[in-house]
MMTF fields as JSON, N, C-alpha, C and O atoms, coordinates in Angstrom:
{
  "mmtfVersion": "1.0.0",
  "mmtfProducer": "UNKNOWN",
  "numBonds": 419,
  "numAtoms": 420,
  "numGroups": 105,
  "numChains": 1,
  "numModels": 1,
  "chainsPerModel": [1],
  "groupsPerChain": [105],
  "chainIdList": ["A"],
  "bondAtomList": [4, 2, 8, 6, 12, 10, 16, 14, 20, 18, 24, 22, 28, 26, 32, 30, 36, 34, 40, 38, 44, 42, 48, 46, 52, 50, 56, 54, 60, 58, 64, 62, 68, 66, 72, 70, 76, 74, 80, 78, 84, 82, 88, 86, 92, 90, 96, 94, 100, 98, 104, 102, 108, 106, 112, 110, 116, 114, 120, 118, 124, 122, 128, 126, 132, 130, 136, 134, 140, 138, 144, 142, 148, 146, 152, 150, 156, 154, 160, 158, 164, 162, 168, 166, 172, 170, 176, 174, 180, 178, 184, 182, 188, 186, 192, 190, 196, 194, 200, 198, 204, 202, 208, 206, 212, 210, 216, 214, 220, 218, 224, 222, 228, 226, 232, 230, 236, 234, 240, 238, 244, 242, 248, 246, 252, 250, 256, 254, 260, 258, 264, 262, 268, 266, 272, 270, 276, 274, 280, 278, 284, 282, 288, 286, 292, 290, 296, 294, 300, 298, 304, 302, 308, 306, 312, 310, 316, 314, 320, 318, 324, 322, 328, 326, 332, 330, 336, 334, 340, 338, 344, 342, 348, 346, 352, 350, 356, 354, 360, 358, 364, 362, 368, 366, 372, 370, 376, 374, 380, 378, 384, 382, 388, 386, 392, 390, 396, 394, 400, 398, 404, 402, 408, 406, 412, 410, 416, 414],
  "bondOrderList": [1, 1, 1, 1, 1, 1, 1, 1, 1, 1, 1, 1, 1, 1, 1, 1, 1, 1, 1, 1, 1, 1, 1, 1, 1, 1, 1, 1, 1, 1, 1, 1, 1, 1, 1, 1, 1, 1, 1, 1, 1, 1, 1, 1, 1, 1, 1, 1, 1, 1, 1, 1, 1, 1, 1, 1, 1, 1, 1, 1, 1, 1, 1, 1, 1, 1, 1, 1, 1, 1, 1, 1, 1, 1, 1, 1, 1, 1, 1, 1, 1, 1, 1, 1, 1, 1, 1, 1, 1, 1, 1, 1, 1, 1, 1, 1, 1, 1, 1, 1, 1, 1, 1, 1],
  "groupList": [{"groupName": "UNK", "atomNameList": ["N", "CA", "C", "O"], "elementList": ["N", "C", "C", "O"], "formalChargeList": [0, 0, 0, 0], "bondAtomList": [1, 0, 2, 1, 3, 2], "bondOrderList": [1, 1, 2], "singleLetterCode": "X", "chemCompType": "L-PEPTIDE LINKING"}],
  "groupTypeList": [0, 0, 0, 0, 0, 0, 0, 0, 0, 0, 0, 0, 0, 0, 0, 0, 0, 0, 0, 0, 0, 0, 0, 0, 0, 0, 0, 0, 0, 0, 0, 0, 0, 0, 0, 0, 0, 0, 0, 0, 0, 0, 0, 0, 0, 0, 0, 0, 0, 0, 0, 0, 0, 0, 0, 0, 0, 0, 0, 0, 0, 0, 0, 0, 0, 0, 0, 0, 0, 0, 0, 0, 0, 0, 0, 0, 0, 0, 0, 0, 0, 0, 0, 0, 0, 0, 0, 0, 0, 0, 0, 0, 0, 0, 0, 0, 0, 0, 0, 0, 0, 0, 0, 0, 0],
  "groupIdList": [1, 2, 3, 4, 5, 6, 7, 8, 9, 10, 11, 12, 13, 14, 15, 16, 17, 18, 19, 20, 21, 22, 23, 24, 25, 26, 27, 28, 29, 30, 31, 32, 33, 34, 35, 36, 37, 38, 39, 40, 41, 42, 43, 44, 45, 46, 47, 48, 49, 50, 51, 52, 53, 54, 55, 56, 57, 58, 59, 60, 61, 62, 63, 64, 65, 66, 67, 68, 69, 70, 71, 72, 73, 74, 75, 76, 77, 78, 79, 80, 81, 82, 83, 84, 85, 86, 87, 88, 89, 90, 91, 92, 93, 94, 95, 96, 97, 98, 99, 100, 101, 102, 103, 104, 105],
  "secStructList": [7, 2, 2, 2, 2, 2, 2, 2, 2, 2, 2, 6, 7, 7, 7, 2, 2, 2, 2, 2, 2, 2, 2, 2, 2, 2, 2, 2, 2, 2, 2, 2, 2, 2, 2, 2, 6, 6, 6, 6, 7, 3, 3, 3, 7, 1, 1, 7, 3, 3, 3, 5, 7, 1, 1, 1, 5, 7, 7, 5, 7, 6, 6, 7, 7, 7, 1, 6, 6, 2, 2, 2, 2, 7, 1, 7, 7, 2, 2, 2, 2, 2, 2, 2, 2, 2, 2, 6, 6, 6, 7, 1, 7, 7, 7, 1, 1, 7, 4, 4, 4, 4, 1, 7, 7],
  "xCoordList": [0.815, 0.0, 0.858, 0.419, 1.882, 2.803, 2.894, 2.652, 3.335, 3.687, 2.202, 2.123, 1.231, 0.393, -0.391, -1.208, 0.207, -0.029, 1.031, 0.905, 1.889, 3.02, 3.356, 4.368, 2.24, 1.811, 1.034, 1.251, -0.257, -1.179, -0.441, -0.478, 0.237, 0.626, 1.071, 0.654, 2.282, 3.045, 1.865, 1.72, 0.778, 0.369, -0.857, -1.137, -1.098, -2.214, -3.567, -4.485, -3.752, -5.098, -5.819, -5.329, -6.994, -7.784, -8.233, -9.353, -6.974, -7.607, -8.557, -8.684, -9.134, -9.753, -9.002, -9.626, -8.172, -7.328, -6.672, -6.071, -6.857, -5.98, -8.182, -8.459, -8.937, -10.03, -10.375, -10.732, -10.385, -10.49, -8.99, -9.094, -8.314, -7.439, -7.8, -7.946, -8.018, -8.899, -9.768, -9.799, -10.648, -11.59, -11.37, -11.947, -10.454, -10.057, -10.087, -10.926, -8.299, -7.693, -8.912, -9.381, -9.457, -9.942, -11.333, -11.822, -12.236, -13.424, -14.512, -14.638, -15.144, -16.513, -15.782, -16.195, -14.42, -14.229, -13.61, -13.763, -12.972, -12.698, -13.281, -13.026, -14.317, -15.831, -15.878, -15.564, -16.446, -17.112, -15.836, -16.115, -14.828, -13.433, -13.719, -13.796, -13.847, -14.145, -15.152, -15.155, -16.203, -17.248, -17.769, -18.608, -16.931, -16.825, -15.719, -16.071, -14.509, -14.039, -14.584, -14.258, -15.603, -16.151, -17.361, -18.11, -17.471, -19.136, -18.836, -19.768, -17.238, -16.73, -16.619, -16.599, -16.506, -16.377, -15.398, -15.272, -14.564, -12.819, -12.769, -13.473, -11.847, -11.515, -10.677, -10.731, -9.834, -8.396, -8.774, -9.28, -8.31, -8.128, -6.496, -5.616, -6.479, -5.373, -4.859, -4.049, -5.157, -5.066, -4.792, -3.696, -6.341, -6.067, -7.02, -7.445, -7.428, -8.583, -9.588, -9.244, -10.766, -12.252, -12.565, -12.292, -13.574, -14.483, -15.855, -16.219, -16.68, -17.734, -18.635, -18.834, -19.085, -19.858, -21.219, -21.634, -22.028, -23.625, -23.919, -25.11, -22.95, -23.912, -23.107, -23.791, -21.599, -20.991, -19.609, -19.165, -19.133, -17.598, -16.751, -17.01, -15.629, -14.516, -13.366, -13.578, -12.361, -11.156, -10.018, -9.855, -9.514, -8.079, -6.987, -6.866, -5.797, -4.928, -3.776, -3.865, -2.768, -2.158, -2.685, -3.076, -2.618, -3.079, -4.211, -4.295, -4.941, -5.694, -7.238, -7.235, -8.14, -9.549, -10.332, -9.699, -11.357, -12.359, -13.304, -14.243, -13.404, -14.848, -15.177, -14.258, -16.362, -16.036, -15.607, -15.358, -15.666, -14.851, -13.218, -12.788, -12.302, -11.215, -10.924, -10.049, -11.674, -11.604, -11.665, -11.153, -12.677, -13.342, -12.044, -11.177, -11.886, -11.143, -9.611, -8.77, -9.191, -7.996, -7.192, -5.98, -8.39, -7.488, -8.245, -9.137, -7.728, -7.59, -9.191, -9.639, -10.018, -11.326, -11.381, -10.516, -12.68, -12.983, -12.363, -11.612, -12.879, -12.502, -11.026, -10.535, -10.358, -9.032, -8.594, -8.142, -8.725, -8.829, -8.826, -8.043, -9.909, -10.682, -9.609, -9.302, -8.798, -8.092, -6.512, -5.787, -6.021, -4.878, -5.157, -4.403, -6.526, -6.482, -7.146, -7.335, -7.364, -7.542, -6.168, -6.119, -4.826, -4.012, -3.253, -2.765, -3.341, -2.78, -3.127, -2.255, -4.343, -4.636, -5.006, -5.031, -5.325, -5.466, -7.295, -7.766, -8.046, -9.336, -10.152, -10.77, -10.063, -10.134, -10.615, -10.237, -11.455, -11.794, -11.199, -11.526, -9.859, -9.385, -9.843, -10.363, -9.823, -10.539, -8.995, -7.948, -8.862, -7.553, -7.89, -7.786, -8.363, -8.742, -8.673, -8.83, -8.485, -8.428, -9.233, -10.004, -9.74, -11.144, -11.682, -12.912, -10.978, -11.203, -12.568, -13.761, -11.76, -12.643, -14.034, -14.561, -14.515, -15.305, -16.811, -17.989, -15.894, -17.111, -17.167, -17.955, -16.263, -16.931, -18.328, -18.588, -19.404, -20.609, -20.998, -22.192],
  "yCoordList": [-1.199, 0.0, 1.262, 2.241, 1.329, 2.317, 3.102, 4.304, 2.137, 2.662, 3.527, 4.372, 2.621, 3.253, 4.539, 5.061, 5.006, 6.201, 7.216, 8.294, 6.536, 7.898, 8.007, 8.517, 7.397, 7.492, 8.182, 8.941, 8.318, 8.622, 10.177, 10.836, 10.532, 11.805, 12.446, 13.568, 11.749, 12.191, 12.665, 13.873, 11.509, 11.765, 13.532, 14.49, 13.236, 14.491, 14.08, 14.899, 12.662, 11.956, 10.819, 10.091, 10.986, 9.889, 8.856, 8.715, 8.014, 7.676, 5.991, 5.393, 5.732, 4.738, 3.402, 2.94, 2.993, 2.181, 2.346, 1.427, 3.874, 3.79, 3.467, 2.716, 4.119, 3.998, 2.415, 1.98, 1.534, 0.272, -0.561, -1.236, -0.251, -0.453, -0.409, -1.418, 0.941, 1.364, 0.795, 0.538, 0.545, -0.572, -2.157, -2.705, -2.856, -3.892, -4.032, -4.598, -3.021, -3.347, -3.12, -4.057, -1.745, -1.647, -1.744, -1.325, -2.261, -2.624, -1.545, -0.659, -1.458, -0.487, 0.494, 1.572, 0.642, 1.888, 2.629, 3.818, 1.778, 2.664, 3.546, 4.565, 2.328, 3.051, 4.332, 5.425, 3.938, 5.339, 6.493, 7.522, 6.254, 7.425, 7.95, 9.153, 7.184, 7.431, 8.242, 8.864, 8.171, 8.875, 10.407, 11.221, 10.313, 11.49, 12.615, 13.785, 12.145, 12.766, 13.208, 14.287, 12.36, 13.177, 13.819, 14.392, 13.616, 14.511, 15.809, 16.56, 16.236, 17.417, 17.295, 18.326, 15.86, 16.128, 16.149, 16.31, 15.951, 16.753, 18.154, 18.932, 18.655, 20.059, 20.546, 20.255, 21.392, 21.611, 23.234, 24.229, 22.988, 24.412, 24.512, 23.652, 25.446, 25.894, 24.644, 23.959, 24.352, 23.428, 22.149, 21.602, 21.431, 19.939, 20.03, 21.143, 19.053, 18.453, 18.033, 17.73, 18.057, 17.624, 17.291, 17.896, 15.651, 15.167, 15.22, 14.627, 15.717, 15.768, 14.33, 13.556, 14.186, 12.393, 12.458, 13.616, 11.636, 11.782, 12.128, 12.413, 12.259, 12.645, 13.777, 14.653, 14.272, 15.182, 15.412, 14.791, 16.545, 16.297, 15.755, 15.843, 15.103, 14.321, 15.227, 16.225, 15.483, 16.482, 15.01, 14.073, 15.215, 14.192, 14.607, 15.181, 14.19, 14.791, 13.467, 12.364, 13.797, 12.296, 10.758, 10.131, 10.484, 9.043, 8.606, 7.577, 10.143, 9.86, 10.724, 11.657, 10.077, 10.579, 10.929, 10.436, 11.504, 11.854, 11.283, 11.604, 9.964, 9.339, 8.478, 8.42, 7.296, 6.954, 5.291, 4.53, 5.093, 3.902, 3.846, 2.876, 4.889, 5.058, 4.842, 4.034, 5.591, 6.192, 4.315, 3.742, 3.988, 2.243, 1.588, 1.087, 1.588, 0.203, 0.706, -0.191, 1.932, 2.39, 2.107, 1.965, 2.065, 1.609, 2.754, 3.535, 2.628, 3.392, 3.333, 2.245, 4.529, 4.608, 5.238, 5.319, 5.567, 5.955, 7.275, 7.581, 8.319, 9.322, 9.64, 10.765, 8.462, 9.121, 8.569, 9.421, 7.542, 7.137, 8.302, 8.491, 9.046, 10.455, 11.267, 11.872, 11.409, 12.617, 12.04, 12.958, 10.787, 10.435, 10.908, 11.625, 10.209, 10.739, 12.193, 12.418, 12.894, 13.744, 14.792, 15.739, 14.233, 15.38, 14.717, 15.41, 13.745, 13.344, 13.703, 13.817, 13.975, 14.566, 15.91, 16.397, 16.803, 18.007, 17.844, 18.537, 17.034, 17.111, 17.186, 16.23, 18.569, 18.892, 20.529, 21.445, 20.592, 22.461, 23.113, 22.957, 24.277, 24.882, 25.777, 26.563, 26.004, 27.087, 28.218, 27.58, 29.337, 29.629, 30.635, 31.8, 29.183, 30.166, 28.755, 27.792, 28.572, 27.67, 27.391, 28.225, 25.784, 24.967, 25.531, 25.531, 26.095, 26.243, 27.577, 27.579, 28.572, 29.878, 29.926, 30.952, 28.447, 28.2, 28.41, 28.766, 27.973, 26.959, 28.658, 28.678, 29.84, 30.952, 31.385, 30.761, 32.151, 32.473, 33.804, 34.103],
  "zCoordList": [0.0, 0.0, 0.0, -0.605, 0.537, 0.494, -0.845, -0.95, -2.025, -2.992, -4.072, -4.963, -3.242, -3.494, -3.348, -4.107, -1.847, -1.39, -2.146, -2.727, -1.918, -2.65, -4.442, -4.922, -5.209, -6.262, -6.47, -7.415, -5.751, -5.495, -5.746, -6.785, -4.445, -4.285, -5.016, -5.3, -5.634, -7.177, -8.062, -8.255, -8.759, -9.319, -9.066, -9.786, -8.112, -7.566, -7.91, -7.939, -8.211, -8.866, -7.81, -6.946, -8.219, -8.007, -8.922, -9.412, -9.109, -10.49, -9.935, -8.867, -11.646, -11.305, -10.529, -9.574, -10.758, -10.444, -9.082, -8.526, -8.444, -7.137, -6.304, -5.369, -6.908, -6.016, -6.185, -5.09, -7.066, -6.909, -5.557, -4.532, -5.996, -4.607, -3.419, -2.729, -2.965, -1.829, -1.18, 0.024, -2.149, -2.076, -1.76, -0.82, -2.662, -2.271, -1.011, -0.31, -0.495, 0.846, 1.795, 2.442, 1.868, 3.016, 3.081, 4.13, 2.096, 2.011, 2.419, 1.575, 3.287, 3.59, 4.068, 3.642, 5.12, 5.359, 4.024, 3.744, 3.364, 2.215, 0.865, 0.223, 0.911, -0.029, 0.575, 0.105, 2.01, 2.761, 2.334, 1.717, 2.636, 2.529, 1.209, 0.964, 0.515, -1.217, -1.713, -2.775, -0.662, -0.483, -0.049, -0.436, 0.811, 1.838, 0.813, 0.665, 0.22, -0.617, -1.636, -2.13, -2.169, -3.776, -3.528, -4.318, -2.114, -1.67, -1.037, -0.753, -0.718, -0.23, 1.007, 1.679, 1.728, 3.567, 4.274, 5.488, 3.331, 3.778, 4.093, 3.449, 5.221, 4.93, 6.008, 7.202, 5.353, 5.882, 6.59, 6.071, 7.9, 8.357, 8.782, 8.755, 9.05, 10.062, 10.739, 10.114, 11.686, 12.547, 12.326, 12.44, 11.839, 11.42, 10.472, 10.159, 9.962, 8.768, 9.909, 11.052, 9.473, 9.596, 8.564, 7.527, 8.7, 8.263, 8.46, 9.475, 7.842, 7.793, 7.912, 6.975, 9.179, 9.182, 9.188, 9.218, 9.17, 9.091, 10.317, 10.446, 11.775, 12.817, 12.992, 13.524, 12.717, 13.535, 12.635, 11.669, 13.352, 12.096, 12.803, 14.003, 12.497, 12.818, 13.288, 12.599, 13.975, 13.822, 13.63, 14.412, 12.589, 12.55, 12.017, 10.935, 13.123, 13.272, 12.881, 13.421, 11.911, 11.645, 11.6, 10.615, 12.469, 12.439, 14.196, 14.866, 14.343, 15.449, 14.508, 13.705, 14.953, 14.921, 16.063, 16.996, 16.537, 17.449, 17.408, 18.136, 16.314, 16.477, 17.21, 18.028, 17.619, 18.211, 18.274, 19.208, 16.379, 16.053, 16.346, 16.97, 15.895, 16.519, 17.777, 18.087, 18.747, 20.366, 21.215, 22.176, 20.041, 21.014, 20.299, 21.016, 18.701, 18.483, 18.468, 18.408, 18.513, 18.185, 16.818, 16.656, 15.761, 14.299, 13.323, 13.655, 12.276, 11.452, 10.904, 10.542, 10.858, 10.944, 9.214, 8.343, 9.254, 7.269, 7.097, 6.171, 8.429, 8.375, 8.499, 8.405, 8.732, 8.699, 6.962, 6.196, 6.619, 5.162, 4.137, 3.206, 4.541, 3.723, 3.727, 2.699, 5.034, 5.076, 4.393, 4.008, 4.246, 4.365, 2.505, 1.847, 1.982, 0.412, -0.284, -1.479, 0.642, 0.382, 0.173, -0.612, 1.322, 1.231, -0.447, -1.339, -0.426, -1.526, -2.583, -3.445, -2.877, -4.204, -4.057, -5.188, -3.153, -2.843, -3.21, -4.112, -2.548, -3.038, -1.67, -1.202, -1.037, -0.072, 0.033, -0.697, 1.039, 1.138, 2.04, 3.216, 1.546, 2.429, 2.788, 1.996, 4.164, 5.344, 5.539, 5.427, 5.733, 6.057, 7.737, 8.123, 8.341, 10.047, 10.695, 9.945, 11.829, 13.056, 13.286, 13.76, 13.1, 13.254, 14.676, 14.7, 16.075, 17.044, 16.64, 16.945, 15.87, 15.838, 14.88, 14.45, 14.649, 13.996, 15.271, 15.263, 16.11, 17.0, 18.2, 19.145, 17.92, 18.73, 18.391, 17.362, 18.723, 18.699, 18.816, 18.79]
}
């Protein structure tokens, strides 16, 4: 999978062949990742990336998430999937302010 990520990156694509991969290895979380990317639920602030999920947004930071598949199983959840291919192809919405100053009122 390695070489696959840093192809990925080179290339700046989603191509058909890296999203059938995706799929293979990581099965439903990877669909969903696949998903969340072409529906716009990536997005880069300042800070870290958020995923946008059907109940709440995600904050993920490297290789940790806030949900609460991560938090229970400690493995690599959809939403972090989303973000690992999102920086890779730049298919992502940049914010240029600190996810924190979102949530002032």
């Amino acid at each position: 999978m390695r070489g696959l990520w840093q192809k990925m990156e080179q290339d700046r694509a989603l191509t058909p062949e890296f999203r059938a991969c995706i799929e293979r290895v990581y099965g439903e979380r990877g669909r969903k990742a696949l998903e969340a990317v072409d529906a716009g639920q990536v997005k880069r602030y300042l800070d870290f990336f958020v995923v946008v999920g059907r109940s709440s947004e995600y904050i993920v930071e490297g290789d940790f998430c806030t949900c609460s598949d991560f938090l229970f199983r400690g493995r690599e959840c959809w939403h972090i999937l989303a973000v690992r291919i999102a920086e890779r192809t730049g298919l992502y919405e940049s914010y240029d302010l600190w996810y924190q100053d979102t949530w002032k009122v």
